[in-house]
C-alpha positions as CSV (number, residue, x, y, z in Angstrom):
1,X,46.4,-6.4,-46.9
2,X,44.7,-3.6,-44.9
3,X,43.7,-3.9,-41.1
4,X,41.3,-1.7,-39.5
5,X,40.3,-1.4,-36.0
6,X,36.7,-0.4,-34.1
7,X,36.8,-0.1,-30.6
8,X,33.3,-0.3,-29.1
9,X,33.7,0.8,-25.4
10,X,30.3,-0.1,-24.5
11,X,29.1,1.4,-27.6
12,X,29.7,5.2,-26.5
13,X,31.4,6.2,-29.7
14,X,28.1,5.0,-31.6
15,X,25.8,6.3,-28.9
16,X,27.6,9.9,-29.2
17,X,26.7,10.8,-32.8
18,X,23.4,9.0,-32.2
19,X,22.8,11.5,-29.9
20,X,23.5,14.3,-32.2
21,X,21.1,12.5,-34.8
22,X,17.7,11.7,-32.3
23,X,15.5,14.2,-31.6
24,X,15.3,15.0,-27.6
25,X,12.7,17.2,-26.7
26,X,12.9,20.2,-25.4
27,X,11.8,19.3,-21.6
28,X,14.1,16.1,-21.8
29,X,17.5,15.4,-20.6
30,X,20.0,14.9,-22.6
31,X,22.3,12.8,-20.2
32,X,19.7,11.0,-19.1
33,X,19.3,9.4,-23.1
34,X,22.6,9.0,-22.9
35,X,22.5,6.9,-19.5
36,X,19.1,5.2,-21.3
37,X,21.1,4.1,-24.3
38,X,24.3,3.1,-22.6
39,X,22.2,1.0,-20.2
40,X,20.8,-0.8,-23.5
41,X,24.2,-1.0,-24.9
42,X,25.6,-3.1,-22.2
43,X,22.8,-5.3,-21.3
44,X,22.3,-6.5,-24.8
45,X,25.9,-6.2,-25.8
46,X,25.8,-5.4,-29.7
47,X,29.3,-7.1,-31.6
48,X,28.9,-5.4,-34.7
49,X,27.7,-2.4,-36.4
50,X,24.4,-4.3,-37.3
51,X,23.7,-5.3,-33.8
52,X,24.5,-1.5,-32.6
53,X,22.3,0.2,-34.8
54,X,19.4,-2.5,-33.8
55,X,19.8,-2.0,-30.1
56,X,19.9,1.4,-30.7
57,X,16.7,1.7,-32.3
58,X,15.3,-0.8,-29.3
59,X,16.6,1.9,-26.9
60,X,14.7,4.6,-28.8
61,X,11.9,3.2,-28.9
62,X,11.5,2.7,-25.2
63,X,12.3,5.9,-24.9
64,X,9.7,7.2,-26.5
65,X,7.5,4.5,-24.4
66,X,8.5,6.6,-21.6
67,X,7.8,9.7,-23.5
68,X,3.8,8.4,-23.6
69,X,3.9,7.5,-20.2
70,X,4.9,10.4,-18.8
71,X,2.7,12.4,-21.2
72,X,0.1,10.4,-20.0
73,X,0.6,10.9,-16.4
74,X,0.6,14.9,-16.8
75,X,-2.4,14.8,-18.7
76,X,-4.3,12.6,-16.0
77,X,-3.2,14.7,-13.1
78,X,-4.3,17.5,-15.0
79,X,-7.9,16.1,-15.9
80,X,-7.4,14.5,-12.4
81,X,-6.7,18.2,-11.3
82,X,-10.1,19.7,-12.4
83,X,-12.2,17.4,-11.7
84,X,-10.9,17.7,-7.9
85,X,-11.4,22.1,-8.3
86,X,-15.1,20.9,-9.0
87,X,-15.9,19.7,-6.0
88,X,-17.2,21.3,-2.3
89,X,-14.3,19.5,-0.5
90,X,-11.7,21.6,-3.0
91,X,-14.2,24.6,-2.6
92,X,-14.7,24.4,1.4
93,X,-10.6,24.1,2.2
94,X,-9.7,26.7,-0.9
95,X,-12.1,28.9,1.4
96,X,-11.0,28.4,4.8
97,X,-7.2,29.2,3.1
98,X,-8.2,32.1,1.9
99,X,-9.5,33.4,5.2
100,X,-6.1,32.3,7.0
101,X,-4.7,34.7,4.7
102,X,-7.2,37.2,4.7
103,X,-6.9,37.2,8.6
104,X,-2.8,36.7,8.3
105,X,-2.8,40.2,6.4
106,X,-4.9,41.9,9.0
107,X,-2.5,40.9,11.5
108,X,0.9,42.0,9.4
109,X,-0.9,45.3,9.3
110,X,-1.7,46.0,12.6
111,X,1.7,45.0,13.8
112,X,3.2,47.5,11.7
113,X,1.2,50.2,12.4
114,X,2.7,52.5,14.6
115,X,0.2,53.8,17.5
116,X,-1.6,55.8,18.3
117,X,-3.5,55.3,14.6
118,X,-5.0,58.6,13.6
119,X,-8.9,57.9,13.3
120,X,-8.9,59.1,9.8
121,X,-6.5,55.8,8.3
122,X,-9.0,53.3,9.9
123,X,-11.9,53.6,7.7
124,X,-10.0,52.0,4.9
125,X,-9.0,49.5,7.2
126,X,-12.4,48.7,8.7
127,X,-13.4,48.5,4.8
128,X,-11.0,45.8,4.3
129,X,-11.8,44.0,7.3
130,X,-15.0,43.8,6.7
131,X,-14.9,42.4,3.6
132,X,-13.7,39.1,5.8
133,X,-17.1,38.8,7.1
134,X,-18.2,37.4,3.2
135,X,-15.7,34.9,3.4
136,X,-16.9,33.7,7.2
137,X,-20.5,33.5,6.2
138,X,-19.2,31.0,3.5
139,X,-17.1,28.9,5.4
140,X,-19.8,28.6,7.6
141,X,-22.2,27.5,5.3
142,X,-19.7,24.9,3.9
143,X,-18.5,23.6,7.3
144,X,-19.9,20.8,9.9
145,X,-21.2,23.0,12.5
146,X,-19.2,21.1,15.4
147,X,-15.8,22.5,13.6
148,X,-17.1,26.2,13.7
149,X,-15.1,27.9,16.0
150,X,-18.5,30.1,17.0
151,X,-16.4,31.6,19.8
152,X,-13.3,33.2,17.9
153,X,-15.5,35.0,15.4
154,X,-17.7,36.3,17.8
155,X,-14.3,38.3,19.5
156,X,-13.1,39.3,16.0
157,X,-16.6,40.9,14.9
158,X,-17.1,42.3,18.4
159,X,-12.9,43.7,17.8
160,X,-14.3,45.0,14.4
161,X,-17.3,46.8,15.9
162,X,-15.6,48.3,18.4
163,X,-12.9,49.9,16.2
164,X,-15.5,51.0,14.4
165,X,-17.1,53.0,16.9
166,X,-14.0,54.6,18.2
167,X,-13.3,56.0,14.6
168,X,-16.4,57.8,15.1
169,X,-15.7,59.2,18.4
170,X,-12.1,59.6,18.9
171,X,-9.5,61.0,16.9
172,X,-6.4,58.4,17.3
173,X,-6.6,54.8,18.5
174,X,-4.3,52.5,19.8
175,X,-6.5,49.7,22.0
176,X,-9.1,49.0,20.0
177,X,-7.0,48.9,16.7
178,X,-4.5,46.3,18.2
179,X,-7.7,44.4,19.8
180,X,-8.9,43.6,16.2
181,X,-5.0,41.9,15.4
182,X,-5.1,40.2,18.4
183,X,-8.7,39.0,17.6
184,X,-7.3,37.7,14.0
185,X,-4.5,36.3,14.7
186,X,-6.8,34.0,16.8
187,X,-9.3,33.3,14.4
188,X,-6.6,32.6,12.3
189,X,-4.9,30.0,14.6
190,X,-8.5,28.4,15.0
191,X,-9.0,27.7,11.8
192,X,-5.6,26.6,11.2
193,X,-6.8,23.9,13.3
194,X,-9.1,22.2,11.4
195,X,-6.9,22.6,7.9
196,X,-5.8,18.7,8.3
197,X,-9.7,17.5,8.4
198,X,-10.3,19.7,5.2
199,X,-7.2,18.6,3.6
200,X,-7.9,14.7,4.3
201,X,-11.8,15.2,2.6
202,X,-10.0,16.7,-0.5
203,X,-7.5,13.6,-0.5
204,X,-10.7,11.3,0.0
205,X,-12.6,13.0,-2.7
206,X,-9.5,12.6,-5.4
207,X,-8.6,9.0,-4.5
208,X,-13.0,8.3,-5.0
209,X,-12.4,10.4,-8.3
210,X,-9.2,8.8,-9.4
211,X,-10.9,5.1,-8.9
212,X,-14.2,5.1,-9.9
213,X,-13.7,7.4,-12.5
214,X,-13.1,5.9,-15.8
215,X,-11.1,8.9,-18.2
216,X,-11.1,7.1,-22.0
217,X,-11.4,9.7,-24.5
218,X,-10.2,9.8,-28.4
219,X,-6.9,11.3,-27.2
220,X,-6.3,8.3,-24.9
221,X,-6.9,6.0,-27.7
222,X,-4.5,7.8,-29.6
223,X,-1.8,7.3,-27.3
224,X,-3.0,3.6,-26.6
225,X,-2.7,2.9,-30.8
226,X,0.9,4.6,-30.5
227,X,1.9,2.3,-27.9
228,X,0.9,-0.5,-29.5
229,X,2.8,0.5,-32.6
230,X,6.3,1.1,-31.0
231,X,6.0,-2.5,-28.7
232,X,5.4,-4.0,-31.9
233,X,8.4,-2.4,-33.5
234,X,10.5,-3.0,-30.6
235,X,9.3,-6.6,-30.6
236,X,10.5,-7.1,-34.3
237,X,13.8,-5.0,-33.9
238,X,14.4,-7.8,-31.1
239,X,13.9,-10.4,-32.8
240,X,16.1,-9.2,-35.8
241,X,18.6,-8.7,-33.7
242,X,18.3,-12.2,-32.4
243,X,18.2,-13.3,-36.5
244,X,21.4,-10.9,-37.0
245,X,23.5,-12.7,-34.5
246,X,22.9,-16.8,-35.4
247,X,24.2,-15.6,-38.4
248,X,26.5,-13.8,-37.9
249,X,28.2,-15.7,-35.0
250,X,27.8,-19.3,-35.1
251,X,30.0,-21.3,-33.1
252,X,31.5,-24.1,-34.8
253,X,28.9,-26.6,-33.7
254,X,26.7,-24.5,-34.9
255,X,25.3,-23.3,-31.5
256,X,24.8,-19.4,-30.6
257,X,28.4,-17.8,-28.9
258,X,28.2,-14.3,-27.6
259,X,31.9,-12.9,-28.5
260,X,33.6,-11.9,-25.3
261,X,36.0,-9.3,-26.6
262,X,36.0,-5.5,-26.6
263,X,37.6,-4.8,-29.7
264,X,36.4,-6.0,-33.2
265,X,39.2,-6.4,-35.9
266,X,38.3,-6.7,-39.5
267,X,41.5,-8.1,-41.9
268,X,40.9,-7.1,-45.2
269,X,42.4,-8.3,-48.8
């Protein structure tokens, strides 16, 4: 007679050259398929080598259920993601951020500047800074009128002018150079201000969007027929599984017993 042994241990000697056999992708962890399967393992506690390779397969296939889901999700925040770039809300706050930083830069420069600032380094700095004047004349346009802080830009052009008279007449500046950071450092902080309202319209506009916006093209159907063909193979491994185990463990009255133990011996002839 021969005796031979198989200690299941939860199903982790199984589970470990499964995992060398299943494809993971490349952006999924391998740990966590492990965790996946083990989690499977014990909750429908496979007895035999039958009901292991079944559960296994039931594990596998919810995990690449997840695999949709998630696809699914990236490609809805993406679609999601540009139908939000399309409209004014997105275009008014990407605007008013790109002045803060426009105005942020002017500030950084002028603070490391040393003074007095010959006259003839200015004119490429007034060329710069005038070039924020574009982006105030379309914020403007885009913003309620009440929010328009009418009073900082009026100091920060009149900064700007100012400067650029005095790189006419003088040859160094120090006042009127610093008066322009001052000024946009201001601006800046003004508009800072009202980022919240403009970041609370975009969040309005993508929860309208995400709602009453219906995304079904072929590509979602594809993934919908996909889903439908791994629930129904799950559905079927389940139900062999259930099959596998009246036979193969009947108790003596003929009623369904789950074995208790951890180890499996097999007494051959």
């Amino acid at each position: 007679m021969r005796q031979e042994s198989w200690s299941w241990n939860a199903g982790r000697v199984i589970a470990a050259s499964a995992l060398r056999r299943r494809s993971i992708g490349a952006t999924e962890d391998v740990e966590e398929y492990r965790l996946h399967l083990d989690e499977w393992v014990q909750s429908l506690g496979p007895a035999t080598a039958a009901e292991h390779q079944i559960v296994q397969l039931v594990a596998d296939l919810l995990w690449r259920l997840r695999r949709i889901e998630r696809i699914e999700q990236r490609r809805a925040l993406a679609v999601l993601g540009d139908l939000i770039e399309q409209t004014p809300e997105w275009a008014t706050r990407a605007r008013a951020h790109d002045l803060v930083l426009v105005l942020d830069t002017v500030v950084r420069m002028v603070a490391s500047s040393p003074l007095p600032v010959p006259t003839s380094k200015t004119a490429g700095f007034l060329a710069g800074v005038r070039g924020v004047e574009n982006l105030l004349e379309q914020l403007r346009a885009a913003l309620d009128p009440g929010r328009w802080p009418d009073g900082m830009v009026s100091v920060f052009r009149a900064a700007v002018e100012k400067l650029a008279e005095d790189t006419v007449i003088e040859t160094s500046v120090s006042e009127t150079f610093t008066a322009v950071g001052a000024a946009a450092a201001a601006l800046a902080t003004s508009v800072r201000d009202f980022l919240p309202v403009l970041d609370a319209a975009v969040e309005k506009a993508r929860t309208a969007i995400s709602t009453e916006t219906l995304l079904v093209d072929d590509e979602d159907r594809r993934f919908e027929r996909h889903r439908r063909i791994l629930e129904a193979s799950m559905a079927r491994q389940l139900d062999l599984l259930a099959k596998v185990r009246t036979v193969a463990r009947p108790a003596a009255s003929g009623s369904f017993e789950r074995a208790p133990q951890v180890e499996l011996r097999v007494v051959r002839g």
